[in-house]
MMTF fields as JSON, N, C-alpha, C and O atoms, coordinates in Angstrom:
{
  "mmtfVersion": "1.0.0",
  "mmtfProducer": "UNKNOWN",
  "numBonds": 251,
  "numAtoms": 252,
  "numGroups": 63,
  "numChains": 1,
  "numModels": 1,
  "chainsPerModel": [1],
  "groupsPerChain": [63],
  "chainIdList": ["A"],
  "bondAtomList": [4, 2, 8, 6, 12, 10, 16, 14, 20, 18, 24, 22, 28, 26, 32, 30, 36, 34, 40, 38, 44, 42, 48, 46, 52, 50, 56, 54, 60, 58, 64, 62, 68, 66, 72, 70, 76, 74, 80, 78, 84, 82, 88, 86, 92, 90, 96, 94, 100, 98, 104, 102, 108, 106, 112, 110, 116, 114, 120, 118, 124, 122, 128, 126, 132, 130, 136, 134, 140, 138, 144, 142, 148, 146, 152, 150, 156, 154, 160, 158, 164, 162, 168, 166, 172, 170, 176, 174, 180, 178, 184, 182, 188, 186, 192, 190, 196, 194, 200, 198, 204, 202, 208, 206, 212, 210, 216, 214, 220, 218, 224, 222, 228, 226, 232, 230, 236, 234, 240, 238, 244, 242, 248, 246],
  "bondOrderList": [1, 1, 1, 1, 1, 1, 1, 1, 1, 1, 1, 1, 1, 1, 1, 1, 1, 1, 1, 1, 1, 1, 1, 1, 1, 1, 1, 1, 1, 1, 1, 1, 1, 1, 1, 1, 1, 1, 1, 1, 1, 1, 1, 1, 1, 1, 1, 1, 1, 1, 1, 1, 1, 1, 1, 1, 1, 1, 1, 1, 1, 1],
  "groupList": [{"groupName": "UNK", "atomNameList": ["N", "CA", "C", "O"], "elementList": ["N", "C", "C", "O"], "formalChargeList": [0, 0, 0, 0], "bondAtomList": [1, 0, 2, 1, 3, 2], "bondOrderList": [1, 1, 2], "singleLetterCode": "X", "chemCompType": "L-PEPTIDE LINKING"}],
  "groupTypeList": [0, 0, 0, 0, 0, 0, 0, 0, 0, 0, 0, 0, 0, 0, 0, 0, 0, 0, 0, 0, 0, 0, 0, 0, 0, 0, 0, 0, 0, 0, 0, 0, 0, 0, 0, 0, 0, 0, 0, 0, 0, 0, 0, 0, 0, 0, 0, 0, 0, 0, 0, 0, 0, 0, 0, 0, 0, 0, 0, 0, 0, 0, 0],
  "groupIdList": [1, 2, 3, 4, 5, 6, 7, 8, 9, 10, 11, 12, 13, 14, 15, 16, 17, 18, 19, 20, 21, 22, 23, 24, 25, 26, 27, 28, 29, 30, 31, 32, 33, 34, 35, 36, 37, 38, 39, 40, 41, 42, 43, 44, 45, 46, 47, 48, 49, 50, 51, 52, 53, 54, 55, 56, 57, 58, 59, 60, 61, 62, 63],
  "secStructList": [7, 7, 7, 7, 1, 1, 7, 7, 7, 2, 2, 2, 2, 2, 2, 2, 2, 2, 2, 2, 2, 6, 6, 6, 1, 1, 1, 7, 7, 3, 3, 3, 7, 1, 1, 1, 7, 7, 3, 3, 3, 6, 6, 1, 7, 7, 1, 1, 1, 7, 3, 3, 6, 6, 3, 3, 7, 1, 7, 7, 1, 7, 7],
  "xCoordList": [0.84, 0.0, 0.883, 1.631, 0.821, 1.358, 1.13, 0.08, 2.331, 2.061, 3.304, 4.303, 2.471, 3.051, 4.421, 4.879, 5.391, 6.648, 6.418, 6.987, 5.824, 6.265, 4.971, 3.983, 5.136, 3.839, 3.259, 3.951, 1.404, 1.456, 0.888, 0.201, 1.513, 1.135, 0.143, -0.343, -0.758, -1.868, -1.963, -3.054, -1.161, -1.366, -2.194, -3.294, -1.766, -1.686, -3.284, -4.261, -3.158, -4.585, -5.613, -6.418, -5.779, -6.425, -6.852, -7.929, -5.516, -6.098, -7.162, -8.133, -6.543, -7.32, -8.382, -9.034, -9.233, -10.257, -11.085, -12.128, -10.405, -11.17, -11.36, -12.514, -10.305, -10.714, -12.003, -12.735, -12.117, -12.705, -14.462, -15.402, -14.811, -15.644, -16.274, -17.47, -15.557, -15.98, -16.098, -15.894, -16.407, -16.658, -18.289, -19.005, -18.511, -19.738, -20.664, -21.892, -19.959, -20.122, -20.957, -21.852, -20.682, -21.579, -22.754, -23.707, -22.643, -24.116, -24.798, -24.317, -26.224, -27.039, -27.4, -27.122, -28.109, -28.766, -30.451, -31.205, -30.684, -32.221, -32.792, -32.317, -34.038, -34.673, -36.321, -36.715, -37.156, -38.302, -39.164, -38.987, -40.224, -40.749, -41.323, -41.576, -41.547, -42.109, -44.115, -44.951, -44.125, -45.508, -46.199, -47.427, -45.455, -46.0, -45.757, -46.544, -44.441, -43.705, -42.941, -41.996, -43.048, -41.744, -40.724, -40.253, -40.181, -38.273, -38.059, -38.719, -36.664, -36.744, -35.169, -34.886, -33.781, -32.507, -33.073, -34.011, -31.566, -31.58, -31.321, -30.197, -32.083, -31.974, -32.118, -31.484, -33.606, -34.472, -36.047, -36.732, -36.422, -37.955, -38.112, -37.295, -39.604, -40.593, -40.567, -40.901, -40.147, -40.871, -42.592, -43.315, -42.847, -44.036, -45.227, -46.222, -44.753, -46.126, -45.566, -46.308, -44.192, -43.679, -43.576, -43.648, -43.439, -43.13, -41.737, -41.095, -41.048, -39.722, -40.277, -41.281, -39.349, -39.365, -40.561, -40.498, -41.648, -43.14, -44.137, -45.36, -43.205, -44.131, -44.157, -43.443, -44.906, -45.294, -44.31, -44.147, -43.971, -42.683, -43.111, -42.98, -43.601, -44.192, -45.667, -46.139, -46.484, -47.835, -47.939, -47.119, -49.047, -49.439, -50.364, -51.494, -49.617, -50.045, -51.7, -52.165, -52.582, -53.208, -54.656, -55.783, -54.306, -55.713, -55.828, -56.65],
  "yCoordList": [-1.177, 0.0, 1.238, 1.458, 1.948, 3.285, 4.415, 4.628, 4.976, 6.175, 6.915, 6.768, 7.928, 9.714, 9.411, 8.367, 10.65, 10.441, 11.888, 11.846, 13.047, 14.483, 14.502, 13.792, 15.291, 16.405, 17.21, 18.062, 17.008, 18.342, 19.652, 19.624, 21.042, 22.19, 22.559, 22.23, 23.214, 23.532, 24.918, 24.995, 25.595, 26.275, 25.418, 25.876, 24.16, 23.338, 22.893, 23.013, 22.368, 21.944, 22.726, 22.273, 23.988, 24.967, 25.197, 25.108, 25.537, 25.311, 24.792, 25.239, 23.234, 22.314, 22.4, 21.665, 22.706, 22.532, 23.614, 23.344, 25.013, 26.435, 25.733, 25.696, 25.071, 24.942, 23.612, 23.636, 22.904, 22.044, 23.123, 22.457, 23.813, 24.454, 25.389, 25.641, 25.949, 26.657, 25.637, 26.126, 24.299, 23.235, 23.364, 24.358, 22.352, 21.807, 21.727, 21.671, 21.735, 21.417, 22.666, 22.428, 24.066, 25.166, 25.371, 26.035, 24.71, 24.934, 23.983, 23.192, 23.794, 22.681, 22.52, 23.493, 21.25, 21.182, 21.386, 20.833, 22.519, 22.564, 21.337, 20.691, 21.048, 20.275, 20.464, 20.898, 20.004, 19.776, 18.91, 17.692, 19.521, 18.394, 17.624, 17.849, 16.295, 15.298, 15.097, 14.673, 15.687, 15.263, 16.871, 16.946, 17.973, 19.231, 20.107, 20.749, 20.062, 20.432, 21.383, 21.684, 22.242, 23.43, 23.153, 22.021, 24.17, 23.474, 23.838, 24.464, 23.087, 22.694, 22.079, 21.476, 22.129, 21.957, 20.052, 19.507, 19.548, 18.153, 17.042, 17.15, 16.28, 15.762, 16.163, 15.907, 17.113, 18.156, 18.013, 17.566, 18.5, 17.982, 19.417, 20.332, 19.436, 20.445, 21.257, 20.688, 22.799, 23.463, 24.152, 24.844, 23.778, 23.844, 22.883, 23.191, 21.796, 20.611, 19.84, 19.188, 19.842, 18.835, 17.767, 16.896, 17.401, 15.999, 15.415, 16.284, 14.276, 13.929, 12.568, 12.093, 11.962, 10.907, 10.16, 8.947, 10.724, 10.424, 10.46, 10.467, 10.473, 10.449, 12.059, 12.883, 12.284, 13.248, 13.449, 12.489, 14.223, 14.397, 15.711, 15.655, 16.69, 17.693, 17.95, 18.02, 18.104, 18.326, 19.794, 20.647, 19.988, 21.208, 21.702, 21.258, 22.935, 23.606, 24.547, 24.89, 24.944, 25.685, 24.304, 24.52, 23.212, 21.935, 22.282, 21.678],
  "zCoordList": [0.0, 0.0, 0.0, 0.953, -0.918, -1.037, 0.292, 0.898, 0.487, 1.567, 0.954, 0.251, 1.792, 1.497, 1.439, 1.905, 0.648, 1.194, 1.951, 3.042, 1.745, 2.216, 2.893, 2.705, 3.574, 4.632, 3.699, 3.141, 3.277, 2.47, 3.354, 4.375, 2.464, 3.649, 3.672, 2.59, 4.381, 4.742, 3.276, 2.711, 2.938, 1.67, 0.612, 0.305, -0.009, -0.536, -0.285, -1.024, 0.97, 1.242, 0.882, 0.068, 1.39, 1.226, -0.317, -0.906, -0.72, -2.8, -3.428, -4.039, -2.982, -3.466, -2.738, -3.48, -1.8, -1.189, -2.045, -2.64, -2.02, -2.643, -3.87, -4.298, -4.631, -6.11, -6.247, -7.237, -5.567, -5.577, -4.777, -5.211, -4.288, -3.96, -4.773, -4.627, -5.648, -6.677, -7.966, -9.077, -7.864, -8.841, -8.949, -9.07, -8.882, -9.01, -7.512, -7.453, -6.653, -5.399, -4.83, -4.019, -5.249, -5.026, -5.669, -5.26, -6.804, -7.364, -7.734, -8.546, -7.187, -6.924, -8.324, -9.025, -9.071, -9.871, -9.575, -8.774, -10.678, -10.644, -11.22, -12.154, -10.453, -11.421, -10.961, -9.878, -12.115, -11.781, -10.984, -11.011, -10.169, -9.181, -10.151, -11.334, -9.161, -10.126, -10.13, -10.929, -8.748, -8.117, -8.578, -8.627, -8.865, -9.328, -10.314, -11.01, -10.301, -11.989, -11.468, -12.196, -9.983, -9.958, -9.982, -10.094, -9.879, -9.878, -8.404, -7.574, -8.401, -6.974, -6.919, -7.953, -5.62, -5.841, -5.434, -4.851, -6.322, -6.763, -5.176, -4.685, -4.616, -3.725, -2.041, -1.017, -2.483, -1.388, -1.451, -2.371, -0.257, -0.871, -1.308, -1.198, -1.944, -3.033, -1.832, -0.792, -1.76, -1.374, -1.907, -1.189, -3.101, -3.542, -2.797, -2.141, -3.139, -2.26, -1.216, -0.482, -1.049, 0.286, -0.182, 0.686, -1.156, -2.289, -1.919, -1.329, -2.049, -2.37, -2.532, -2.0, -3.459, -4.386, -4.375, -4.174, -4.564, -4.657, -2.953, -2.815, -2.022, -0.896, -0.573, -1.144, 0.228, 0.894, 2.408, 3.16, 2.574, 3.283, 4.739, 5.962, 3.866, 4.578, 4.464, 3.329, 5.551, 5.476, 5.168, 5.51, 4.479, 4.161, 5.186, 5.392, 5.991, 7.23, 7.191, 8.278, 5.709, 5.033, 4.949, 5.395, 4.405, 4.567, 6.467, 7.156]
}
């Protein structure tokens, strides 16, 4: 099993963390609900109806 030969520096670390944050990782995919049609970020429930992956998740406080 492979190991380090050097210490890496916390500069270093840091880089790669910022560059990796300004990837993909900051911005959610939109997508459409399935149970209503709004859009809505990818792997959240509907703030429109309280939907996630077909069940009902949140009751609607207004019935």
């Amino acid at each position: 099993m492979p190991l380090q030969k050097r210490r890496m520096g916390p500069a270093r670390i840091h880089r790669r963390r910022s560059a990796w944050m300004r990837g993909a990782a900051s911005h959610p995919q939109i997508q459409t609900c399935s149970n209503c049609g709004s859009a809505k970020a990818g792997h959240r429930v509907c703030q429109g109806c309280g939907y996630y992956g077909g069940k009902e998740v949140i009751k609607d406080t207004a019935e």
